[in-house]
C-alpha positions in Angstrom: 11.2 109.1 117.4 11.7 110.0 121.3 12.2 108.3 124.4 12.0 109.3 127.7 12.6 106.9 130.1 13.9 104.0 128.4 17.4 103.5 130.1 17.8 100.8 127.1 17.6 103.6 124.7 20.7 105.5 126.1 23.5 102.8 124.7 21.7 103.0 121.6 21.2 106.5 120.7 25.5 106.4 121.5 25.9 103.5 119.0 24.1 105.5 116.4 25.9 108.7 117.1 29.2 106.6 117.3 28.2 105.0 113.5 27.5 108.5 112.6 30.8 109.7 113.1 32.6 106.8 111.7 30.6 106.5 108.7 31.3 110.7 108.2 34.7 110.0 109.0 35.3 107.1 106.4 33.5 109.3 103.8 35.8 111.8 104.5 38.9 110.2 104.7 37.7 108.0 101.3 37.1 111.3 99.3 40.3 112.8 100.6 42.4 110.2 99.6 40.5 109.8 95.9 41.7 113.8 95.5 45.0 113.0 96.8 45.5 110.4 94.1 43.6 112.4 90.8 44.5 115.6 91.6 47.8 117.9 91.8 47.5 121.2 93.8 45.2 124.2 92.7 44.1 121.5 89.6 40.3 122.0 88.7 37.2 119.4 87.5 34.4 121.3 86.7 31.7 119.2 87.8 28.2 121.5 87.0 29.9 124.3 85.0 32.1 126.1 87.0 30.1 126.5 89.7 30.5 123.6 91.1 34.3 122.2 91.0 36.5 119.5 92.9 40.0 121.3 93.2 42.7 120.1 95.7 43.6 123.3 98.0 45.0 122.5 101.8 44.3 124.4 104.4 46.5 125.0 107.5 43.7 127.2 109.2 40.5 127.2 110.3 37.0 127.6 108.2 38.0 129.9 105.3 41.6 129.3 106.0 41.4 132.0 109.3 44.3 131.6 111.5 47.0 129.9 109.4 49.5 129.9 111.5 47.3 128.5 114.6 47.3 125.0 113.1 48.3 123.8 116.6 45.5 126.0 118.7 42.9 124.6 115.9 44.3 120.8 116.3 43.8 121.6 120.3 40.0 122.8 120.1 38.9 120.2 117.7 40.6 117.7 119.9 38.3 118.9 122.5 35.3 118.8 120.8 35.8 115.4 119.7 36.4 114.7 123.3 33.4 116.7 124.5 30.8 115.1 121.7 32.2 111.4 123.2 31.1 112.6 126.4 28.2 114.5 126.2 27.0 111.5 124.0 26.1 109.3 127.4 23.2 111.4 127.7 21.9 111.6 124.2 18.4 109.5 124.1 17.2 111.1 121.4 17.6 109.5 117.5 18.0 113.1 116.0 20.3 114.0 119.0 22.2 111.1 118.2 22.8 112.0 114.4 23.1 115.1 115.0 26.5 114.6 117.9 27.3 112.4 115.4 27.6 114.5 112.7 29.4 117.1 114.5 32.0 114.4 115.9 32.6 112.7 112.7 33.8 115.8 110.6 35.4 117.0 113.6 37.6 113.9 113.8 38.1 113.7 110.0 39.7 116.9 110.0 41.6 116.4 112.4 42.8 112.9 111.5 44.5 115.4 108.5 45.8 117.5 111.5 47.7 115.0 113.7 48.7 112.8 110.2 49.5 115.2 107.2 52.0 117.6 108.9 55.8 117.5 109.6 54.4 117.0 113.3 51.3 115.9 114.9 48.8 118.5 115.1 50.5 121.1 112.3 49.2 118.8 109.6 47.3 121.1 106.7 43.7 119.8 106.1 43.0 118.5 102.5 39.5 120.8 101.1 38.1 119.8 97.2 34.7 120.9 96.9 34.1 124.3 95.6 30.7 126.0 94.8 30.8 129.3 93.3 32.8 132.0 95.6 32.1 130.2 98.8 35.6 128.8 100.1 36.8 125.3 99.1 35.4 122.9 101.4 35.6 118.8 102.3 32.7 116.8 103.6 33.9 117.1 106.9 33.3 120.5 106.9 29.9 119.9 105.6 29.5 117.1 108.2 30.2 119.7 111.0 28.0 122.6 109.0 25.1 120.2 109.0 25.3 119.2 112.4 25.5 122.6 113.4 22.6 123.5 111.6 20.4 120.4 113.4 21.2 122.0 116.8 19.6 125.1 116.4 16.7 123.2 114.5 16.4 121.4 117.8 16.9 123.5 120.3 14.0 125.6 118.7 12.2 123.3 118.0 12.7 122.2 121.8 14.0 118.6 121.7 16.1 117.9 124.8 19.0 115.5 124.3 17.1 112.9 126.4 14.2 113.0 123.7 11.6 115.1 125.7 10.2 118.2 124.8 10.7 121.4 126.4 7.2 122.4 126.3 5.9 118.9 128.4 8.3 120.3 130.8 6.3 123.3 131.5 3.6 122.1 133.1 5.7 120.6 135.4 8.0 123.6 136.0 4.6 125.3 136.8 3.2 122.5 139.0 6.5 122.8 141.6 6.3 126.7 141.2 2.5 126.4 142.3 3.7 124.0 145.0 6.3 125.7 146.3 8.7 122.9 144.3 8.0 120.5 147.4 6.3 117.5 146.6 5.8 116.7 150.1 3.9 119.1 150.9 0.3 118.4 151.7 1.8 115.2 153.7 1.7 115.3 157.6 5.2 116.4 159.0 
């Protein structure tokens, strides 16, 4: 599921990331507004005993509601990871890459779509969390998005997947090659 030099593969590996995000973002924003509509504030479902709940709680912090009065600074850095993931995601060749940024950017951006929209202002708006499994803070799929994706970089990045779908270990032998060589492939040639 890599490519390496297939310039071809670059526009699509950002079209999938792109999808990636939208589709988390849609999910998001779909669940959010179901919980909106069915439930009022702090009201509980059980869903698998009561470990597993939908409640409506918002949160004007970051994860675990850290920081609430930094709505603002937390707005800001998601902004910027949005912004970073869009960028960053030119030179993504990789499928997994590709989900992966995608992923990331998706329950970024859903978040903060509650962030510049549900507040008094842009940017102080409180973010809308339902799920809740056992004493783990309450949590959206956003959050889960971004806790996924989180969890498939350090996969790849151990398990040495570059974002333009090579390996780290094929490039080894070539590290060792210019090392040998002095890192001149000209040398050897006449001067």
């Amino acid at each position: 599921m890599t490519t390496t030099d297939n310039t071809a593969a670059r526009p699509r590996r950002y079209l999938i990331l792109l999808l990636v995000a939208l589709i988390a973002i849609v999910a998001d924003l779909l669940t959010k507004e179901w919980v909106l509509a069915a439930f009022s504030q702090g009201e509980r479902l059980d869903i698998i005993g009561d470990f597993v709940q939908f409640t409506l709680v918002y949160n004007t912090g970051a994860a675990f509601s850290l920081g609430t009065g930094y709505t603002w600074v937390f707005t800001a850095i998601a902004t910027l990871v949005v912004l970073v993931i869009a960028c960053l995601g030119w030179r993504v060749r990789s499928l997994w890459w590709g989900v992966t940024l995608g992923l990331m950017m998706g329950g970024a951006a859903g978040n903060l779509v509650d962030r510049y929209f549900r507040g008094e202002t842009p940017g102080t708006g409180a973010v809308v969390d339902f799920i809740s499994v056992g004493d783990f803070p309450v949590f959206n799929i956003a959050d889960s998005c971004v806790v996924v994706g989180a969890c498939l970089v350090v996969l790849l990045t151990f398990r040495g997947l570059n974002l333009d779908g090579t390996m780290v270990a094929d490039e080894e032998p070539a590290r060792k090659k210019d090392a040998d060589t002095g890192g001149n492939d000209e040398q050897g040639q006449g001067a």
